[in-house]
C-alpha positions, 0 to 999 in steps of 0.5 A: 340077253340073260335068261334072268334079265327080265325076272322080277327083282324090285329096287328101294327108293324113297317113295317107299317110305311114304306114309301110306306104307308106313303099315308095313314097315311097321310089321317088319320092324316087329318081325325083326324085333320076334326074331330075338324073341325064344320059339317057344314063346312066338308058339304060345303067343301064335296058340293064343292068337289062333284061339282068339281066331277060332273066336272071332268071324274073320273072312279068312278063318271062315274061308278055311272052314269051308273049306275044310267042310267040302274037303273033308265030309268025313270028319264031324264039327269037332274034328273039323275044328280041332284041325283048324285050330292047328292050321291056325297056330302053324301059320300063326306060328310061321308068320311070327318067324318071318323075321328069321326068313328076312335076317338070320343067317344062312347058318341059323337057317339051315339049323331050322331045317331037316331035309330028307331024299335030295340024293336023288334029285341031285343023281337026275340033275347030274344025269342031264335032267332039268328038275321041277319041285311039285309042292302045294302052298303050304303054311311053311312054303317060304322056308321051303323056297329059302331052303330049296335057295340055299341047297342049288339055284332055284328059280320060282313063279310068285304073285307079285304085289304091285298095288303095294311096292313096299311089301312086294320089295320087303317079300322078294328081298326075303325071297331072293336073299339066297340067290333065288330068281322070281317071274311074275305068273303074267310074265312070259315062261320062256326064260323060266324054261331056259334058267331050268335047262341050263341047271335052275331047278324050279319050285313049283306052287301050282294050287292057286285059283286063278281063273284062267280061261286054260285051266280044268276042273279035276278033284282035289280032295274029292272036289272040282277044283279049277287047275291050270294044266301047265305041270306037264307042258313046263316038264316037257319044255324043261326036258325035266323030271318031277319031284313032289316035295312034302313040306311039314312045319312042327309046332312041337319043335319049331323045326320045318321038314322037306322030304323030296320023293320019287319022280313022278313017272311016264309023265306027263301022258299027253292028256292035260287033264289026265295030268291035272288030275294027277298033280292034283293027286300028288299034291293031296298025298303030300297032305293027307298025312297032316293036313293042317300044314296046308293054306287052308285060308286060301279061296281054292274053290271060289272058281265052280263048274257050272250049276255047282254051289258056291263055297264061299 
Protein backbone atom coordinates (compact mmCIF):
# COMPACT_ATOMS: atom_id res chain seq x y z
CA UNK A 1 0.00 0.00 0.00
CA UNK A 2 1.25 3.73 -0.73
CA UNK A 3 2.57 5.72 1.95
CA UNK A 4 0.06 8.38 0.71
CA UNK A 5 -3.02 6.16 0.34
CA UNK A 6 -4.50 7.14 3.25
CA UNK A 7 -3.58 11.16 3.20
CA UNK A 8 -6.45 13.28 3.26
CA UNK A 9 -7.60 14.25 -0.08
CA UNK A 10 -11.53 15.00 -0.34
CA UNK A 11 -13.55 14.58 -3.82
CA UNK A 12 -16.33 17.11 -4.90
CA UNK A 13 -19.72 15.95 -5.07
CA UNK A 14 -23.13 17.25 -5.46
CA UNK A 15 -23.84 17.70 -1.92
CA UNK A 16 -21.61 20.25 -1.78
CA UNK A 17 -23.56 22.72 -3.63
CA UNK A 18 -26.32 22.49 -1.04
CA UNK A 19 -27.55 25.51 0.54
CA UNK A 20 -26.24 25.37 3.63
CA UNK A 21 -22.56 25.81 1.83
CA UNK A 22 -23.64 28.45 -0.30
CA UNK A 23 -21.65 30.85 2.28
CA UNK A 24 -18.62 29.66 1.14
CA UNK A 25 -18.74 29.35 -2.33
CA UNK A 26 -19.97 32.83 -1.88
CA UNK A 27 -16.37 33.69 -0.49
CA UNK A 28 -14.58 31.86 -3.16
CA UNK A 29 -16.20 33.27 -6.10
CA UNK A 30 -15.00 37.00 -4.22
CA UNK A 31 -11.68 35.42 -3.55
CA UNK A 32 -11.26 34.91 -7.40
CA UNK A 33 -13.14 37.87 -8.31
CA UNK A 34 -9.67 39.84 -5.80
CA UNK A 35 -7.40 38.12 -7.76
CA UNK A 36 -8.01 40.49 -10.58
CA UNK A 37 -8.18 43.16 -8.11
CA UNK A 38 -4.38 45.54 -8.13
CA UNK A 39 -2.20 44.42 -4.58
CA UNK A 40 -2.21 47.98 -3.69
CA UNK A 41 -5.87 48.26 -3.65
CA UNK A 42 -6.48 44.72 -1.63
CA UNK A 43 -3.86 46.49 0.89
CA UNK A 44 -5.85 49.87 1.65
CA UNK A 45 -8.91 48.03 1.69
CA UNK A 46 -7.48 45.20 4.32
CA UNK A 47 -5.54 48.72 6.35
CA UNK A 48 -9.43 49.97 6.15
CA UNK A 49 -10.81 46.62 7.33
CA UNK A 50 -8.26 46.18 10.22
CA UNK A 51 -9.22 49.99 11.43
CA UNK A 52 -12.69 49.22 11.29
CA UNK A 53 -11.34 45.99 13.62
CA UNK A 54 -9.32 47.61 16.09
CA UNK A 55 -12.86 49.23 16.50
CA UNK A 56 -14.96 47.08 16.81
CA UNK A 57 -15.24 43.66 19.93
CA UNK A 58 -14.85 40.86 17.92
CA UNK A 59 -13.54 37.53 19.75
CA UNK A 60 -10.95 36.88 17.68
CA UNK A 61 -9.49 40.70 17.81
CA UNK A 62 -9.75 40.35 21.63
CA UNK A 63 -7.96 36.84 21.51
CA UNK A 64 -4.87 38.74 19.96
CA UNK A 65 -4.78 41.19 22.44
CA UNK A 66 -4.06 39.25 25.08
CA UNK A 67 -2.53 37.66 23.98
CA UNK A 68 -0.14 40.40 22.98
CA UNK A 69 -0.76 41.47 26.70
CA UNK A 70 0.86 38.19 28.17
CA UNK A 71 3.54 37.89 25.65
CA UNK A 72 4.97 41.16 25.35
CA UNK A 73 4.60 43.07 29.08
CA UNK A 74 7.26 45.22 28.14
CA UNK A 75 5.54 47.34 25.50
CA UNK A 76 3.00 50.09 26.74
CA UNK A 77 -1.17 50.03 25.57
CA UNK A 78 0.02 51.93 22.60
CA UNK A 79 2.63 50.09 21.43
CA UNK A 80 0.90 46.86 21.94
CA UNK A 81 -1.94 48.33 19.71
CA UNK A 82 -0.02 49.60 17.10
CA UNK A 83 1.41 45.97 16.76
CA UNK A 84 -1.94 44.73 16.46
CA UNK A 85 -2.77 47.02 13.89
CA UNK A 86 -0.16 45.72 11.57
CA UNK A 87 -1.02 42.01 12.42
CA UNK A 88 -4.54 42.93 11.20
CA UNK A 89 -3.73 44.36 8.15
CA UNK A 90 -1.24 41.39 7.30
CA UNK A 91 -3.71 38.71 7.74
CA UNK A 92 -6.30 40.96 6.29
CA UNK A 93 -4.05 41.35 3.59
CA UNK A 94 -3.04 37.66 2.97
CA UNK A 95 -6.77 36.41 3.23
CA UNK A 96 -7.93 38.98 0.56
CA UNK A 97 -5.16 37.08 -1.84
CA UNK A 98 -6.24 34.08 -1.04
CA UNK A 99 -7.80 34.05 -4.50
CA UNK A 100 -3.83 34.05 -5.82
CA UNK A 101 -2.90 30.68 -3.68
CA UNK A 102 -6.29 28.82 -5.27
CA UNK A 103 -5.91 29.92 -9.11
CA UNK A 104 -2.88 31.78 -10.26
CA UNK A 105 -0.41 30.07 -11.66
CA UNK A 106 2.79 28.52 -10.70
CA UNK A 107 4.69 31.23 -12.50
CA UNK A 108 2.73 34.09 -10.91
CA UNK A 109 3.17 32.40 -7.63
CA UNK A 110 6.79 32.12 -7.69
CA UNK A 111 7.05 36.21 -8.60
CA UNK A 112 5.29 36.56 -5.38
CA UNK A 113 7.89 34.63 -3.65
CA UNK A 114 11.56 35.75 -2.32
CA UNK A 115 13.52 32.66 -1.05
CA UNK A 116 16.55 32.76 0.86
CA UNK A 117 19.48 29.71 2.13
CA UNK A 118 17.65 26.59 0.57
CA UNK A 119 21.29 25.55 -0.47
CA UNK A 120 21.42 23.84 2.48
CA UNK A 121 18.76 21.99 2.95
CA UNK A 122 19.06 20.89 -0.46
CA UNK A 123 23.12 19.65 0.59
CA UNK A 124 21.34 17.59 3.75
CA UNK A 125 18.54 16.02 1.29
CA UNK A 126 21.55 14.74 -1.10
CA UNK A 127 23.73 13.50 1.75
CA UNK A 128 20.70 11.12 2.73
CA UNK A 129 18.92 13.07 5.64
CA UNK A 130 15.11 13.16 5.80
CA UNK A 131 14.24 17.18 6.26
CA UNK A 132 11.35 18.58 8.76
CA UNK A 133 10.67 22.44 8.24
CA UNK A 134 10.00 23.96 11.77
CA UNK A 135 7.87 27.12 11.10
CA UNK A 136 5.34 28.78 13.53
CA UNK A 137 1.67 29.50 12.15
CA UNK A 138 2.12 32.53 10.63
CA UNK A 139 -0.18 35.16 8.79
CA UNK A 140 1.60 34.06 5.48
CA UNK A 141 1.77 30.15 6.47
CA UNK A 142 -0.29 28.78 3.06
CA UNK A 143 2.20 30.73 0.87
CA UNK A 144 4.99 29.19 2.61
CA UNK A 145 3.19 25.61 2.41
CA UNK A 146 2.49 26.32 -1.45
CA UNK A 147 6.11 27.50 -2.10
CA UNK A 148 7.59 24.85 -0.11
CA UNK A 149 5.23 22.46 -2.84
CA UNK A 150 6.56 24.07 -5.65
CA UNK A 151 10.32 23.94 -4.90
CA UNK A 152 10.27 19.71 -3.65
CA UNK A 153 7.57 17.17 -2.56
CA UNK A 154 6.34 18.43 0.77
CA UNK A 155 4.14 16.36 2.95
CA UNK A 156 2.43 18.32 5.85
CA UNK A 157 -0.04 17.74 9.13
CA UNK A 158 -3.23 20.10 8.95
CA UNK A 159 -6.92 20.29 11.06
CA UNK A 160 -9.14 19.12 8.88
CA UNK A 161 -12.68 20.67 8.71
CA UNK A 162 -14.92 17.79 8.51
CA UNK A 163 -18.34 19.91 10.03
CA UNK A 164 -17.72 21.53 6.84
CA UNK A 165 -16.66 19.51 3.38
CA UNK A 166 -17.11 22.52 1.09
CA UNK A 167 -14.48 24.31 2.84
CA UNK A 168 -12.33 21.55 3.99
CA UNK A 169 -12.16 20.43 -0.12
CA UNK A 170 -12.16 24.39 -1.37
CA UNK A 171 -8.69 24.49 1.57
CA UNK A 172 -7.05 21.23 0.65
CA UNK A 173 -7.65 21.70 -3.37
CA UNK A 174 -5.54 25.04 -2.54
CA UNK A 175 -3.09 22.91 -0.50
CA UNK A 176 -2.39 20.01 -2.77
CA UNK A 177 -2.68 21.82 -6.18
CA UNK A 178 1.19 21.66 -6.47
CA UNK A 179 1.38 18.03 -5.53
CA UNK A 180 1.40 18.84 -1.66
CA UNK A 181 0.12 15.50 0.64
CA UNK A 182 -1.85 16.24 3.70
CA UNK A 183 -2.70 13.48 7.09
CA UNK A 184 -5.07 14.90 9.43
CA UNK A 185 -3.50 15.56 13.08
CA UNK A 186 -5.63 12.18 14.21
CA UNK A 187 -4.44 10.11 11.58
CA UNK A 188 -1.65 7.56 12.31
CA UNK A 189 2.15 9.36 11.63
CA UNK A 190 3.35 6.34 10.05
CA UNK A 191 2.98 6.97 6.80
CA UNK A 192 3.89 10.77 7.18
CA UNK A 193 7.49 8.86 8.58
CA UNK A 194 7.90 6.94 5.53
CA UNK A 195 6.83 9.92 2.74
CA UNK A 196 9.81 11.94 4.49
CA UNK A 197 12.19 8.73 4.60
CA UNK A 198 11.69 8.03 1.17
CA UNK A 199 12.52 11.88 0.00
CA UNK A 200 9.16 13.97 1.25
CA UNK A 201 10.54 16.85 3.14
CA UNK A 202 7.79 18.04 5.92
CA UNK A 203 6.27 21.27 6.80
CA UNK A 204 5.84 21.25 10.37
CA UNK A 205 3.42 23.70 12.09
CA UNK A 206 3.61 22.46 15.55
CA UNK A 207 2.31 25.95 17.85
CA UNK A 208 -1.63 24.83 18.15
CA UNK A 209 -3.02 24.35 21.39
CA UNK A 210 -4.68 21.14 21.34
CA UNK A 211 -4.78 19.70 24.80
CA UNK A 212 -3.24 16.67 24.25
CA UNK A 213 -2.97 14.61 27.39
CA UNK A 214 1.13 14.13 25.92
CA UNK A 215 1.77 17.43 25.80
CA UNK A 216 4.13 20.03 28.27
CA UNK A 217 4.23 23.25 29.64
CA UNK A 218 7.37 25.13 28.33
CA UNK A 219 7.53 29.26 27.82
CA UNK A 220 6.80 30.79 24.59
CA UNK A 221 7.44 34.43 24.99
CA UNK A 222 8.23 34.05 28.59
CA UNK A 223 4.91 32.27 29.06
CA UNK A 224 3.52 28.50 29.72
CA UNK A 225 2.29 27.58 26.85
CA UNK A 226 1.01 23.74 26.31
CA UNK A 227 3.48 22.05 23.57
CA UNK A 228 2.91 18.59 22.09
CA UNK A 229 6.72 17.31 22.19
CA UNK A 230 6.51 15.42 19.18
CA UNK A 231 9.60 17.51 17.03
CA UNK A 232 12.37 15.30 18.16
CA UNK A 233 10.20 11.75 18.35
CA UNK A 234 9.31 12.90 14.16
CA UNK A 235 13.22 13.57 13.70
CA UNK A 236 14.59 10.56 15.09
CA UNK A 237 11.52 8.57 13.02
CA UNK A 238 12.40 10.40 9.77
CA UNK A 239 16.04 10.05 10.50
CA UNK A 240 15.85 14.06 9.77
CA UNK A 241 17.64 17.23 10.11
CA UNK A 242 15.49 20.22 11.52
CA UNK A 243 15.42 23.41 9.61
CA UNK A 244 13.53 26.59 11.09
CA UNK A 245 12.08 28.61 8.49
CA UNK A 246 11.10 32.17 8.98
CA UNK A 247 8.22 33.35 7.07
CA UNK A 248 7.55 37.16 6.59
CA UNK A 249 4.64 38.61 4.40
CA UNK A 250 5.47 42.90 3.23
CA UNK A 251 2.72 44.77 3.25
CA UNK A 252 4.74 47.62 1.70
CA UNK A 253 5.67 45.26 -1.30
CA UNK A 254 3.00 42.62 -1.36
CA UNK A 255 5.90 39.95 -1.79
CA UNK A 256 5.97 36.82 1.05
CA UNK A 257 10.07 36.04 2.29
CA UNK A 258 11.18 32.32 3.59
CA UNK A 259 14.42 32.08 4.69
CA UNK A 260 15.50 28.67 5.54
CA UNK A 261 18.17 28.48 8.57
CA UNK A 262 20.86 26.46 10.03
CA UNK A 263 19.76 22.93 11.12
CA UNK A 264 18.95 22.85 14.47
CA UNK A 265 22.10 20.63 16.13
CA UNK A 266 22.58 17.84 18.81
CA UNK A 267 18.87 17.52 18.33
CA UNK A 268 17.04 16.18 19.77
CA UNK A 269 18.65 15.57 23.56
CA UNK A 270 16.47 12.72 24.66
CA UNK A 271 14.47 15.19 27.05
CA UNK A 272 11.18 15.87 25.58
CA UNK A 273 10.50 18.79 27.46
CA UNK A 274 14.24 20.08 26.92
CA UNK A 275 12.93 19.84 23.28
CA UNK A 276 9.81 21.32 23.60
CA UNK A 277 11.62 24.28 25.03
CA UNK A 278 13.65 24.54 22.71
CA UNK A 279 11.48 24.35 19.60
CA UNK A 280 9.36 26.71 21.11
CA UNK A 281 12.65 28.76 21.60
CA UNK A 282 13.38 28.42 17.85
CA UNK A 283 9.96 29.41 16.75
CA UNK A 284 9.91 32.77 19.28
CA UNK A 285 13.45 33.76 17.47
CA UNK A 286 11.65 33.24 14.21
CA UNK A 287 9.37 36.05 15.26
CA UNK A 288 11.22 38.33 17.42
CA UNK A 289 12.16 40.44 14.53
CA UNK A 290 8.46 41.09 13.35
CA UNK A 291 6.06 39.78 15.45
CA UNK A 292 3.30 40.90 13.67
CA UNK A 293 3.69 38.01 10.89
CA UNK A 294 2.70 35.69 13.64
CA UNK A 295 -1.32 34.45 14.28
CA UNK A 296 -1.93 36.31 17.06
CA UNK A 297 -5.99 35.36 16.83
CA UNK A 298 -5.17 31.95 17.60
CA UNK A 299 -6.15 30.63 21.44
CA UNK A 300 -2.18 29.55 22.07
CA UNK A 301 -2.72 30.11 25.91
CA UNK A 302 -6.40 28.70 26.35
CA UNK A 303 -5.05 25.32 27.94
CA UNK A 304 -3.18 26.78 31.62
CA UNK A 305 -1.15 25.07 34.29
CA UNK A 306 -2.93 24.44 37.38
CA UNK A 307 -3.76 27.33 39.62
CA UNK A 308 -2.46 29.78 36.85
CA UNK A 309 -5.04 32.69 35.53
CA UNK A 310 -6.95 32.56 32.56
CA UNK A 311 -5.91 34.29 29.32
CA UNK A 312 -8.93 34.53 27.83
Amino acid sequence: MSSFSTSHRPVFRAGLLAPRFWGIWTGWLLLWLLRFVPRRVRGMLAAALAAFAMRGTAKRVRDAAANLRVCFPELDEAARRALLMRHLRIQLEVYLGFGELMFASRARLHARLDVHGLEEVERAARAGAGIILLTPHTCAFEWAGQCVAMLHPVVSMARLHEDNPALDWMVNRMRLRFGGVVYGHQQSMVPLIKAVRGGHWMFYLPDEDRGSESAVFVPFFGEPKLTIPSLGRLAVACRARVFPLQVRYSPETGRTRLDFLAPLEDFPSGDRTADAARMNAVMEALLRPDPAQYGWTQRIFRSRPPGAPPVY
